[in-house]
N, C-alpha and C positions, 0 to 999 in steps of 0.2 A: 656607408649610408650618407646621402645627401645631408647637406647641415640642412636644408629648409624641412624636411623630412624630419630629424630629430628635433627643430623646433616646436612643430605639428606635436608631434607627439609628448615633449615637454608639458605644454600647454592642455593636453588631453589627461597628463596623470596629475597636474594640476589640479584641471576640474573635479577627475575622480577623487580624490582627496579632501574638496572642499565640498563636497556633495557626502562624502563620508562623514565628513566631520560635523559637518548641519544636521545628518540624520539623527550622529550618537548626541547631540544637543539636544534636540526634539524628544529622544526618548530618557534623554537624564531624568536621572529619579527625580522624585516631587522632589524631593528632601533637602535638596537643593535649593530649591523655589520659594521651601516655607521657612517659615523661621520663628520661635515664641512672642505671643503678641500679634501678630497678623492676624486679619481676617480671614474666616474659615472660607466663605463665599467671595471673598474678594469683592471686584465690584457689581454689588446686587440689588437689583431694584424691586424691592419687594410689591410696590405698584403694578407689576405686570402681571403678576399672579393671580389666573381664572380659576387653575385647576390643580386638588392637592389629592396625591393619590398614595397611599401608604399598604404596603403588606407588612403584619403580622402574624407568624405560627398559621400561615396558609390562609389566613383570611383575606380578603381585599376591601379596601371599601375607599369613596372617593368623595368629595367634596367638591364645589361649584360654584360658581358666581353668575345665577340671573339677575333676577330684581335685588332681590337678596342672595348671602350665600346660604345653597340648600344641601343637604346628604343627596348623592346622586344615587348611594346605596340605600335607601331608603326612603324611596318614594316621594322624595324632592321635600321629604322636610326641612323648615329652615332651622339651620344650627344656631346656637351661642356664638357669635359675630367675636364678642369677647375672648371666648375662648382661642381662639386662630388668631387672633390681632395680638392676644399673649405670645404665642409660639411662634409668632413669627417675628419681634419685636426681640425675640431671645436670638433665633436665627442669624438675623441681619448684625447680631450686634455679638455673634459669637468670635471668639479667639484664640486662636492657636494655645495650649496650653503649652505641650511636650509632644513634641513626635518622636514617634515608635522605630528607631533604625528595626530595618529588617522584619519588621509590621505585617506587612501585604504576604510575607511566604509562612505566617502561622496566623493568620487569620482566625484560625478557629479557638486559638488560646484566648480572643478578646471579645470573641461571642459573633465575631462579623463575618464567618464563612457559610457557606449556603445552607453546609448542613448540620449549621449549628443551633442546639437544640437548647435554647433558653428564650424564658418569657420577655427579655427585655429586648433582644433585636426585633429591628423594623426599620424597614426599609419606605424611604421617604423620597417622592415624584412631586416636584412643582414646574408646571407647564402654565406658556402662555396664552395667548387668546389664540395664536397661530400654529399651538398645539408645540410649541417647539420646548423641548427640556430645558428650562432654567435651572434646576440644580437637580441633582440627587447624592442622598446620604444615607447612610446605611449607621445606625445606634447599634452598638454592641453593651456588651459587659459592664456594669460603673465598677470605678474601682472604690473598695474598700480602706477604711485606715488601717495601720496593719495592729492595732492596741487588742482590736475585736472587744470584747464584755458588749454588755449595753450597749455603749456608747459605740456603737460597731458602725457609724453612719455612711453615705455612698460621698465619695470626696471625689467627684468628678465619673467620664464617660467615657468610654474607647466609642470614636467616630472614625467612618472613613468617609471624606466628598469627592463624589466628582470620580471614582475612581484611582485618588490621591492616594497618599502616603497612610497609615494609622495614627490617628491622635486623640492624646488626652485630652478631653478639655475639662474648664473647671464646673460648666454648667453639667446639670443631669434632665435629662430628657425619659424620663421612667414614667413621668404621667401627660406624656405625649396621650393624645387620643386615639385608641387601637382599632377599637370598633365605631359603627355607626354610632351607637347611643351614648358613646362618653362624648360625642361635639354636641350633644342635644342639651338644652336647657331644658331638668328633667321636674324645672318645678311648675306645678299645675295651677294649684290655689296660692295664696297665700292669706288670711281673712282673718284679724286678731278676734279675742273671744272678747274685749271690748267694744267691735263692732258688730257683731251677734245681735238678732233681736229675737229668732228662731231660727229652729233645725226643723224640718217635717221628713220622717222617715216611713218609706211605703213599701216594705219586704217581704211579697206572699201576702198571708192573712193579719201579717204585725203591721201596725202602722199606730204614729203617735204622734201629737207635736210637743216638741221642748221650746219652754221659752226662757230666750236669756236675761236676767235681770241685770246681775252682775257676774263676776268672774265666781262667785262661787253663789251664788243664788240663782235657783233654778226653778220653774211648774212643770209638768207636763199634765196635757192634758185629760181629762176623765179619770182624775186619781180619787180611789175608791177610800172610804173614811178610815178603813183597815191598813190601808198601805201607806208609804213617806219613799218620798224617792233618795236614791243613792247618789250624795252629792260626789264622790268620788269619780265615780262611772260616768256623771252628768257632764263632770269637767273634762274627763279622756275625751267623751265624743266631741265636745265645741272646740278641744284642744286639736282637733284630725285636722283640723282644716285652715292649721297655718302653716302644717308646710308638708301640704299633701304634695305626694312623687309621683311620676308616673314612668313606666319602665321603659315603654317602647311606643310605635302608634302603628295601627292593624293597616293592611293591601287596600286604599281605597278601594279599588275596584271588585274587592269582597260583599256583596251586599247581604248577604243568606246570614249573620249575625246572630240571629236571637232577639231582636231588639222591639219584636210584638208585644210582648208582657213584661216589659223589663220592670225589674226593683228601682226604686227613683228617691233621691235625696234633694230638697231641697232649702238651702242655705239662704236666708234673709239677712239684709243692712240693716244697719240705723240711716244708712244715707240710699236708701229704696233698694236696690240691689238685689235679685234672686239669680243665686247662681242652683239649676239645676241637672245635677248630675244623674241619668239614665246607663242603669247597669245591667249587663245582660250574661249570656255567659259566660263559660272560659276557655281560654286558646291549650293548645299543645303544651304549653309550659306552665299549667295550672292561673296564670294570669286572667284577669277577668276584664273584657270587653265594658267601657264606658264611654257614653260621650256628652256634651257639655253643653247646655244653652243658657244664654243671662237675658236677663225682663230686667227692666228697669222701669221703677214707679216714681213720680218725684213726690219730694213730703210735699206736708201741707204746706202752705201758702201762709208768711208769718202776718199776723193782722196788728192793726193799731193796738188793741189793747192788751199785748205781746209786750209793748212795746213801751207802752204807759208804764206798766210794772215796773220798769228799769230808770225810767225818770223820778229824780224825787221832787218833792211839792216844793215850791218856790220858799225861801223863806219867810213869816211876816216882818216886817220892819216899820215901826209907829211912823206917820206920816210929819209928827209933829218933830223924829228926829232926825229928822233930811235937810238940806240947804238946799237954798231956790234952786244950786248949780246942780246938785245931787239928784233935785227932781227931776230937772230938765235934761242929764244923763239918762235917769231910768226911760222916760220915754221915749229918750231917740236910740237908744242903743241896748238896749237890754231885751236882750230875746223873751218870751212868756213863755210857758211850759209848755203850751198849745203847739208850739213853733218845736221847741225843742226835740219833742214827741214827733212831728210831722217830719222833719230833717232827720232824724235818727231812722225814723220808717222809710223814710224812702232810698237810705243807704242800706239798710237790712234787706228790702224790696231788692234791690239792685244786685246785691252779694247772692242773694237765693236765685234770681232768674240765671246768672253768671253758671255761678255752681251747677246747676240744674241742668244750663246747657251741656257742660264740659261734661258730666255726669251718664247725659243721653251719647253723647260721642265715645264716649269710653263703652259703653255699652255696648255699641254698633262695630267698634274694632276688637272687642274680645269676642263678639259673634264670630266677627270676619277670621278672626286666630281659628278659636274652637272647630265651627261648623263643619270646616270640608274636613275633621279627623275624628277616626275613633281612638281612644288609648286602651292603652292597657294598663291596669294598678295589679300589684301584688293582691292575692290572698287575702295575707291579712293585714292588709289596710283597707280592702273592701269589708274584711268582716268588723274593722274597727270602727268606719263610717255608716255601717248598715246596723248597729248594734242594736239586741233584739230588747223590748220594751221590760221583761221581763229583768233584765237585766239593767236597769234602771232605777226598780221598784222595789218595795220587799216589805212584807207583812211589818205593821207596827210590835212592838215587844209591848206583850199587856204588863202594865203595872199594877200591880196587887201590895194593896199598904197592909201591913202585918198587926195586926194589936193583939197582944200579951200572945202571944204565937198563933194564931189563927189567921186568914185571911177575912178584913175587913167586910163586912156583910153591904 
């Protein structure tokens, strides 16, 4: 053989060797790569993130960033911004705990194999505007302490990213959001029973108004001289409606509802406010069809003699106990009651027109919230907001004074 010939070929087992050897590099395990304390995501920009797409136990559901971020699974409502700004702020800032030698070939031991059959894996897609995969992770199993009683808590999370290695980490991700309706902000009302002034409940043939005085004083109206109302009852209803829920919101493009003859609640301020709620009837999961309009009335208009009330009367002071300098202060510099009353009115004027406006704006963007949805409330929260008058009310107890045992004539 030629030398130039075996040089050629030298130089070609060469190559094949360093082409082998860059391969088995390329495919070295993660395990290699990571090490406790690194970053799960490495370097991650969580600013590019339009689109977060999660399966759980076969379900899908996916999340978006238009104006706002909306559920794409459900009919582009917008979520809890909050909620995702958390989970993702966990994400960015996750760390290697412990990796799993030998992890990826029993997968199923840590809840992360396809057909592994526990509530807590879910599988996690965050895509950018270019639709390109910025990470995916797949949640298995948390691990337990091993003490168990009670105190049994989850002390971390078998993860796998990217296709990577199995790791421990110390975060737990178990109230990740699985479904459409855990990104939802699922609170409707919120309305203390010291801003209460009335309820007006209109259910079928029952219909009544309650008025609120205080937290436990109550009227309602056309109360018959036989009857007293149930302050107990009085306060669960004004109580519904600080931290009324709502479960889900219906297919806009449903119009056939029920919502000709709906039952109707309507919730009064002390700062004008009528939030009324139109309920109709119930979906396939016994839920019941509502939806939400707010009127806004402004109070009165505060007047000067509002306003006098709060000033008190000038002192008198003897004219004969003043010094010439003393007089000549009061009349250049001493406000009169008139003035004081005038200046105070026209900052009370100025706080109420202020108020009033901000007032009508809040108005006009919980319309803008409410209007384009209907929701849906549970059962019985509707039956605890619709509560029937009846159940309010209740025959007076006759008292009868007894003398020497007989009822008093």
């Amino acid at each position: 053989m030629k030398a130039r010939t075996l040089t050629v070929l030298i130089i070609v087992l060469l190559v094949l060797v360093g082409v082998i050897w860059l391969t088995e590099r390329s495919a070295k395990d993660p395990l290699d790569m990571l090490s406790s304390g690194d970053s799960v995501l490495g370097e991650f920009d969580a600013n590019q993130i339009v689109r977060v797409k999660t399966i759980a136990v076969n379900q899908t559901n996916e999340i978006s960033q238009k104006d706002v971020w909306v559920s794409s699974s459900l009919y582009e409502y917008p979520i809890d911004f909050n909620k995702l700004q958390r989970e993702i702020v966990k994400l960015t800032d996750l760390k290697v705990g412990q990796i799993i030698h030998g992890g990826t070939e029993t997968l199923s031991e840590f809840g992360l194999s396809l057909e592994a059959n526990n509530d807590e894996r879910l599988d996690l897609y965050l895509y950018d505007k270019e639709e390109n995969k910025l990470a995916q992770i797949t949640f298995g199993k948390s691990r337990f302490s091993e003490a168990g009683g009670r105190g049994n808590f989850p002390q971390g999370q078998y993860i796998r990213a990217n296709d990577g290695p199995v790791i421990l980490v110390d975060e737990s991700f178990i109230a990740f959001p699985k479904t459409a309706q855990e990104w939802l902000d699922q609170n409707l009302l919120s309305i203390n029973v010291a801003d209460l002034t009335a309820i007006t409940v209109s259910s079928g043939s029952d219909a009544y108004t309650l008025s609120v005085k205080s937290a436990n004083t109550y009227v309602i109206n056309d109360l018959k001289a036989d009857e007293e109302i149930q302050t107990t009852e009085a306060s669960r209803l004004a109580r519904s409606f600080q931290n009324l829920q709502f479960v889900s919101v219906a297919d806009p493009s449903k119009k056939d509802l029920g919502f000709d003859q709906p039952d109707s609640i309507a919730i009064q301020t002390k700062e004008g406010f009528t939030y009324t709620l139109l309920v109709s009837e119930k979906d396939e999961k016994n839920n019941a069809y509502v939806r939400i309009r707010v009127d806004y009335e402004q109070p009165a208009t505060p007047t000067e003699e509002e306003v006098a009330l709060t000033i008190p009367e000038d002192p008198v002071v003897p004219e004969d106990s003043k010094t010439e300098e003393g007089k000549e202060e009061d009349a250049s510099a001493k406000k009169t009651r008139e003035e004081k009353i005038q200046e105070a009115y026209q900052l009370k004027l100025s706080a109420y027109k202020k108020k009033c406006a901000e007032d009508k704006e809040q108005a006009q963007a919980e319309n803008k919230t409410f209007s384009p949805w209907t929701y849906t409330l549970p059962n019985l929260t509707v039956d605890s907001i619709t509560l029937a008058r009846e159940k309010l009310v209740k025959k007076k107890e006759r008292e009868e004074e007894e003398v020497g045992g007989e009822p008093a004539s």
